[in-house]
N, C-alpha and C positions, 0 to 999 in steps of 0.2 A: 774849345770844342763845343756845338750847339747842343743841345742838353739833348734831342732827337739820336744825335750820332752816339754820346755817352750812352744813352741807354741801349743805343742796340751794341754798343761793343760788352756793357756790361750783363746783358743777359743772352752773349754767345758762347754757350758752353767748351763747342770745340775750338773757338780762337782763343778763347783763354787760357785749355788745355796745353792749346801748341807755346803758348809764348808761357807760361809756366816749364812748359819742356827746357829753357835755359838754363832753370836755375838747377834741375835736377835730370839728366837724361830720363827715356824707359830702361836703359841696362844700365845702370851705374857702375857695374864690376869692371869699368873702363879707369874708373876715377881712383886717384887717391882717396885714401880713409877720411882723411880732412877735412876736402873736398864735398864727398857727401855727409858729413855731418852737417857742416855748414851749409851745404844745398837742402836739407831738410829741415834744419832751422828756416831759411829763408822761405820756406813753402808753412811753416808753420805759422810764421808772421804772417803771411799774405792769407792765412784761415780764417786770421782772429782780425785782420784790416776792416774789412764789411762783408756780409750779407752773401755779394754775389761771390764773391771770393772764396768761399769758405768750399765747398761740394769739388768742385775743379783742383784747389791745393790739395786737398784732402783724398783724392785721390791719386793725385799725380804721388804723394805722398807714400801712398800705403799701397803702390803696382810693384815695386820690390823689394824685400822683407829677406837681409842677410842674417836675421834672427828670428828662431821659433817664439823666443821669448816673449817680443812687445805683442805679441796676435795671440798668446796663451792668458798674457795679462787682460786684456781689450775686451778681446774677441773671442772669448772659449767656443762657444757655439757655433760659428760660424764656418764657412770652408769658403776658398779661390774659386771662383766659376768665370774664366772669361775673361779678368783683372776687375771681380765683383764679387760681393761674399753677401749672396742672397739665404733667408733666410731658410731654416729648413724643418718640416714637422717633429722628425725625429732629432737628437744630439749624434750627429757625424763620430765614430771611432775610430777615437786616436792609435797611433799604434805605440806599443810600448817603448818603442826605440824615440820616438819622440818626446817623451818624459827622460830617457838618459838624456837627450842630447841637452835638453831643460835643464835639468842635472847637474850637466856640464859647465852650462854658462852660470847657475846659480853660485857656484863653488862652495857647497856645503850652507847655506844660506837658505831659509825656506820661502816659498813661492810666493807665501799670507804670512807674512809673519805676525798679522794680529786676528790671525781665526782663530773663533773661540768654539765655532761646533761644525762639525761633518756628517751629511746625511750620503750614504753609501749603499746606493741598490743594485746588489750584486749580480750577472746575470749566470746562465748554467755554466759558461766557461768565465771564469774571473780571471783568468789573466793578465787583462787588458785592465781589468779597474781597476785591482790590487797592485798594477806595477806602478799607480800612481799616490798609493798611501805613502814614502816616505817625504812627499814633495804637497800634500795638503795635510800630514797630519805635522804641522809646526808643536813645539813645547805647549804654546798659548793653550792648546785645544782643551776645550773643560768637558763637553757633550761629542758623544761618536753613538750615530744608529746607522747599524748597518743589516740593511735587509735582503731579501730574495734569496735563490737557490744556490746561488755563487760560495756561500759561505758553510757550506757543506761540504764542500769538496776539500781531499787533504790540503790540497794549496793553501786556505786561509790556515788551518790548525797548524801546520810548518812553514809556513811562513811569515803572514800576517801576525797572530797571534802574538812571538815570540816578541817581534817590532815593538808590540801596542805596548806589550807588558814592559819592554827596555823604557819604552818613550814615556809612557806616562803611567807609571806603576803608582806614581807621587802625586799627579798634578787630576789625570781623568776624574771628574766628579760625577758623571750621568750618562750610563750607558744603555744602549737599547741593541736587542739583538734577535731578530723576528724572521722565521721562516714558517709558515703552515702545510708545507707540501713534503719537506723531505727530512730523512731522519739526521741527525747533527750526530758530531764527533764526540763524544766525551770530551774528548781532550780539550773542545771549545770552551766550556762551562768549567773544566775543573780549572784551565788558567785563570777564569777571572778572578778566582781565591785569589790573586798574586795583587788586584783593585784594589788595598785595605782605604784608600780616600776615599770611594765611592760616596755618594750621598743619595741618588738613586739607580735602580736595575730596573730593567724590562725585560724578561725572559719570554717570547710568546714563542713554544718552540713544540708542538701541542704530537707533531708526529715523532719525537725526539724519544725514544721506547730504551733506548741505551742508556739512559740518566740515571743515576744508581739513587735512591732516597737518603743515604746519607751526606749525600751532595747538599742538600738544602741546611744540614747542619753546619757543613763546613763555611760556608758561607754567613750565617749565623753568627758563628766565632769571631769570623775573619772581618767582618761590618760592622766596624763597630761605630761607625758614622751615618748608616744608613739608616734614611727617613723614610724614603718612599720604595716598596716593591713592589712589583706587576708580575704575577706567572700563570701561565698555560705550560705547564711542563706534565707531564701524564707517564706511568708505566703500565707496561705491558697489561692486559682487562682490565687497567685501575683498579688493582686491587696491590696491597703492602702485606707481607706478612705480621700476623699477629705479635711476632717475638721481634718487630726490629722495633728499633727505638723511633721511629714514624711513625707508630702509634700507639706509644706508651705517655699513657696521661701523666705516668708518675715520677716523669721525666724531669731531674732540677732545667731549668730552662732560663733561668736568672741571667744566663748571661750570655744568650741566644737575639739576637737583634736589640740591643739594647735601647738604641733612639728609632728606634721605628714607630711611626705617627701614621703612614696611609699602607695599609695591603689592599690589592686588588688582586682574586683569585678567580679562575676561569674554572668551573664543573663541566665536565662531559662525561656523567653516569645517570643520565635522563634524570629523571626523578628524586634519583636518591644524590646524598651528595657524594662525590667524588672522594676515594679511599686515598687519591695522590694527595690530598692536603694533608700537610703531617698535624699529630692532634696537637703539638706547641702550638702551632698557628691560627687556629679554629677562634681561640677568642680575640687574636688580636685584625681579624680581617673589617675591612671597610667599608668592602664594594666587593661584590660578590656577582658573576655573570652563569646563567644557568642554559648551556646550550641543550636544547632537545632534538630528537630525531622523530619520537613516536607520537599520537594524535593523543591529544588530553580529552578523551573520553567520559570519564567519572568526574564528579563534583570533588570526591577526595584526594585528587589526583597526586597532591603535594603533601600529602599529611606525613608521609616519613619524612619529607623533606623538613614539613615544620618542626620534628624533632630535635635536627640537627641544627636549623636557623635559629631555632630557642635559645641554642648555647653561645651564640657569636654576638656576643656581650658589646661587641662596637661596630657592630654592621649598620652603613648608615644607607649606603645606593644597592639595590638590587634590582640585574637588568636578566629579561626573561628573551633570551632568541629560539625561533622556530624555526627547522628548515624545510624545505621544499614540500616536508611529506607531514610536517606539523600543522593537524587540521585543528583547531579547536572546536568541539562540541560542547563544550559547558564554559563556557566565563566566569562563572562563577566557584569556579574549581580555585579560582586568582584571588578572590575574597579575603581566605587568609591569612595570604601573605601580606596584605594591605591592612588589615584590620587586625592583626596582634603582632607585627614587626613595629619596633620605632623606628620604622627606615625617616630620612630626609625626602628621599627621591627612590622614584620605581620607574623603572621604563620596560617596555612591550615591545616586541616585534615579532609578530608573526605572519606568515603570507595566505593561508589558508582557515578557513572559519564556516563551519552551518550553523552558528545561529544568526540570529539579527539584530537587530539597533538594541531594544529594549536590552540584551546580555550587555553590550558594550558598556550603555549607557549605567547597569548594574556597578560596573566597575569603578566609573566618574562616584556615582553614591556612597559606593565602600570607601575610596580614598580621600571625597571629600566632605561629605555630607555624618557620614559614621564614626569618623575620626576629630570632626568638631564638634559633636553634641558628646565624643569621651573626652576630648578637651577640655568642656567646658564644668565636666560632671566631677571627674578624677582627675587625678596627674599620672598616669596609666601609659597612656601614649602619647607622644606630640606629634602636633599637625605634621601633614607632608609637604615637604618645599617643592616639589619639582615632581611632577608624571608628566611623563611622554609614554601615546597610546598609538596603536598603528595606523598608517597612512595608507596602506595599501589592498585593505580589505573593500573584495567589490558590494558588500550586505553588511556591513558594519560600518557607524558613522555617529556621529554627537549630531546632534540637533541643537538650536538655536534657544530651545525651551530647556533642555538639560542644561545647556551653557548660562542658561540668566540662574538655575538652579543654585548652578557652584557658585556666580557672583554673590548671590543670598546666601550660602552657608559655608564658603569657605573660610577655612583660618590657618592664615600662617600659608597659603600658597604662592608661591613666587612665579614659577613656571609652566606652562603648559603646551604640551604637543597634541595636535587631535585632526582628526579627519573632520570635518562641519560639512553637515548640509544644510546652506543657509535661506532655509525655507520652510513656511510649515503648514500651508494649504493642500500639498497634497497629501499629508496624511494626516489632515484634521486638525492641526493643533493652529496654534496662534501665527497667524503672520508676522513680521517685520513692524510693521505698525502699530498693529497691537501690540506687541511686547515695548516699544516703541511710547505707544501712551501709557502703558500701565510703569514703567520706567519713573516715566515723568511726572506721575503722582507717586512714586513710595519717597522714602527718606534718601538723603546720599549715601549711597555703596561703600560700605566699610573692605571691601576684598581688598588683600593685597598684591595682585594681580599683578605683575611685573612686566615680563615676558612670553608674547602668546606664538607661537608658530602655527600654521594654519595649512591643512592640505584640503583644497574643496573637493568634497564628494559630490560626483555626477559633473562632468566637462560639457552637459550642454544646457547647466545651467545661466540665464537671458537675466539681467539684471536692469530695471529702467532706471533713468536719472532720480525716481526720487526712491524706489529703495536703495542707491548706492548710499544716499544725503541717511536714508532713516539706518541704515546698519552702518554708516558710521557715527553717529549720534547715539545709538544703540552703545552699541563696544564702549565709547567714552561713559556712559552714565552706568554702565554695568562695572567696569575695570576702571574708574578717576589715578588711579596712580598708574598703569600703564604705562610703558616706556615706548614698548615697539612691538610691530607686529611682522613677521617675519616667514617666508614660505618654508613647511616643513621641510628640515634637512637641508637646506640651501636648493631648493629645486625651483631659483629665479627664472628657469627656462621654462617652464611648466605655465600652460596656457592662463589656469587658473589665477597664475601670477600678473603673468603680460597682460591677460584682459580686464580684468577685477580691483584684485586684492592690492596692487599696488596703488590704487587710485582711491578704494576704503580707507587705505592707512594714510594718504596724504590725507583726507577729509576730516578723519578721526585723530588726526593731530592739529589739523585750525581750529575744532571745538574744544578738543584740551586746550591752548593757548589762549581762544576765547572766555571758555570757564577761570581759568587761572587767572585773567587780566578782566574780569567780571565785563565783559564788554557783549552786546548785542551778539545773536550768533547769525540771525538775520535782518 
């Protein structure tokens, strides 16, 4: 055949369709079992023959399906439209009778027999998800979170529940169980006493008002493998009675979480801390989250709070969220908790703020400039590894001059989040260039600067080709160990990203490589 005529038979979709029709009809329920077994083998040979081959067998292939099985394995997401299973925004639901009939053909057999973790986001009727836990939760499974409003409903607590506890009372090592909107069963929380493998818990269960306080005991008991705890659990005004033993300091406790290495505790009583932490727990917390609702007004905003952070003898992260109606008027109410915690890491997040740059930039000072000159002085406090500062204040932002500050006097920083405005003619301080030459006469930058995340304050700021060349030369001779620089929060969509900042950081990595390989930079 002249190589002309070959190509046009091989790139005719619908002749090849038809003469593939031989080996396996469109209805097969005509054939012997044999028959199309072997007609489907043969179409699966002619996939893997070449190229053109492959979309026509493949097709002809998968137009009749006397099994739900091979398209549950394959093709979870998918659905039939037309003898095409085009893709679709949502996940298509299944209906619970199509997991029996799965079931069926499995013959007590699990679906994965080698999953080792299950992410389960339940929705308000769970019917439909939960009829498919006994056919993805196989023995193997170490890790199950299971979220949303579905798991509130008695369905999981009589049904669900009893399952998990049957199947892997022995084997579950890390569970996670997180709703924020509706209140939970007891009954959900007191089975997981029946975990004793567990090795970590997530409890984020914050409207959960049912939960009795000596629930956190029994589990205590009952863990005696567990390293890592996460809770948001709360009672009714967060407040315990003075007679129960959740806040009896003089509680033997010996034998209450015994391998526990990380708590992480969520406060929701503004200011003061949260009466839900029972007092066994208080020194062994790690990380510690303070959600606020009211405007931090006064500069001493936090001072009962520092009361109680005084005591938490291994608090290393403390993360500060504001909501909608959390203005801040004083920054310096933040001071501190920056300046007499040994924390490692502090993170911000607030949406609302009347002061301006100079309060932010107060805070950069207290965390890094105040806590290296007591470093250097005492052994009082160690440096901070890690601040993250907010990104979304429209009068709040780090400056370029504050930023060469911290290169100068930080110690022991690793990480950085911050708002930057990468500019500073208009409000009188040094440009780009200057900071730029005055760089290139000090000594080399001792910071240990690792990773910077970066959100630009002000979207119409214009950047010419050579302050793109001087602020990435800048960033290198400020931060030399740098690794990466990164858009706050993952917000690679973010103009600031697409226009800028990703073409800074390409720049400020050929001058690290240059400096490193001592080679010309121009």
């Amino acid at each position: 055949m002249p190589s002309l005529s070959r190509t046009a038979v091989l790139s005719n979709y619908e002749l090849l369709t038809l003469i593939f029709g031989d080996f396996l009809p469109w209805d097969p329920t005509r054939l012997a079992r044999d028959e199309v077994v072997q007609g489907r083998k043969q179409l699966r040979d002619l996939a893997i023959t070449c190229k053109a081959f492959k979309d026509p067998a493949l097709a002809k292939l998968w137009t009749y399906l006397d099994s739900l099985l091979p398209l549950a394995l394959v093709l979870p997401d998918l659905r039939v439209w037309n003898n095409g299973y085009p893709t679709t925004q949502k996940p298509v639901s299944i209906s619970p009778h199509a997991y029996v009939l799965i079931a069926k053909l499995l013959e007590g057999q699990a679906l994965f027999p080698g999953l080792r973790k299950v992410v389960l986001q339940t929705e308000c009727d769970p019917a439909t998800e939960l009829a498919i836990l006994p056919l993805i939760f196989p023995p193997s499974v170490e890790t199950a979170e299971i979220h949303g409003e579905g798991f509130s409903k008695p369905m999981f607590a009589n049904y669900c529940l009893p399952f998990l506890m049957t199947q892997f009372k022995c084997t579950l090592k890390h569970l996670s169980l997180k709703n924020d909107k509706q209140d939970v069963d007891p009954a959900v929380v007191d089975a997981i006493v029946q975990l004793t493998c567990l090795e970590s818990l997530d409890l984020q269960l914050p409207q959960s008002n049912r939960i009795k306080p000596e629930y956190l005991m029994e589990i205590g008991k009952a863990f005696q493998k567990l390293t890592s705890l996460k809770l948001d659990v709360h009672f009714p005004s967060h407040r315990v009675s003075e007679t129960s033993p959740h806040q009896n300091h003089d509680l033997d406790t010996s034998g209450l979480f015994p391998a526990l290495k990380s708590l992480h505790v969520v406060s929701r009583s503004e200011s003061q801390i949260c009466a839900c932490i029972p007092a066994y727990l208080v020194e062994k917390i790690t990380s510690l989250v303070l959600m606020l609702t009211e405007p931090i007004q006064t500069t001493d905003f936090f001072a009962s709070t520092m009361i109680s952070l005084s005591k938490m003898r291994s608090l290393k992260k403390l993360e500060v969220f504001g909501g909608s109606t959390t203005r801040v008027a004083h920054w310096n109410a933040m001071l501190p908790l920056l300046q007499q915690l040994p924390l490692e890491e502090f993170k911000l997040d607030v949406f609302q703020s009347t002061s301006w740059t100079a309060s932010l930039e107060s805070l950069v000072d207290g965390a890094v400039t105040f806590r290296g000159q007591t470093s250097k002085n005492t052994t009082a406090i160690q440096p901070l590894q890690a601040l993250t500062l907010p990104s979304s204040l429209k009068n709040s932002f780090i400056t370029l001059d504050c930023l060469s500050t911290l290169a100068e006097e930080a110690i022991g920083l690793e990480y950085l989040a911050i708002s930057l405005k990468p500019e500073g003619r208009s409000s009188g301080r040094k440009a780009i260039a200057d900071l730029l030459f005055a760089w290139k006469t000090l000594k080399r930058s001792s910071c240990p600067l690792k990773r910077l995340a970066v959100s630009q304050f002000g979207s119409d700021v214009v950047f010419s080709a050579q302050e793109y060349d001087d602020l990435a030369q800048l960033l290198d001779l400020m931060f030399p160990q740098l690794t990466s620089i990164r858009p706050y929060d993952g917000e690679k969509t973010q103009p600031y990203w697409n226009k800028h900042w990703w073409f800074i950081e390409r720049l400020r990595k050929m001058y690290k490589r240059c400096r490193l390989n001592q080679l010309p930079s121009h």
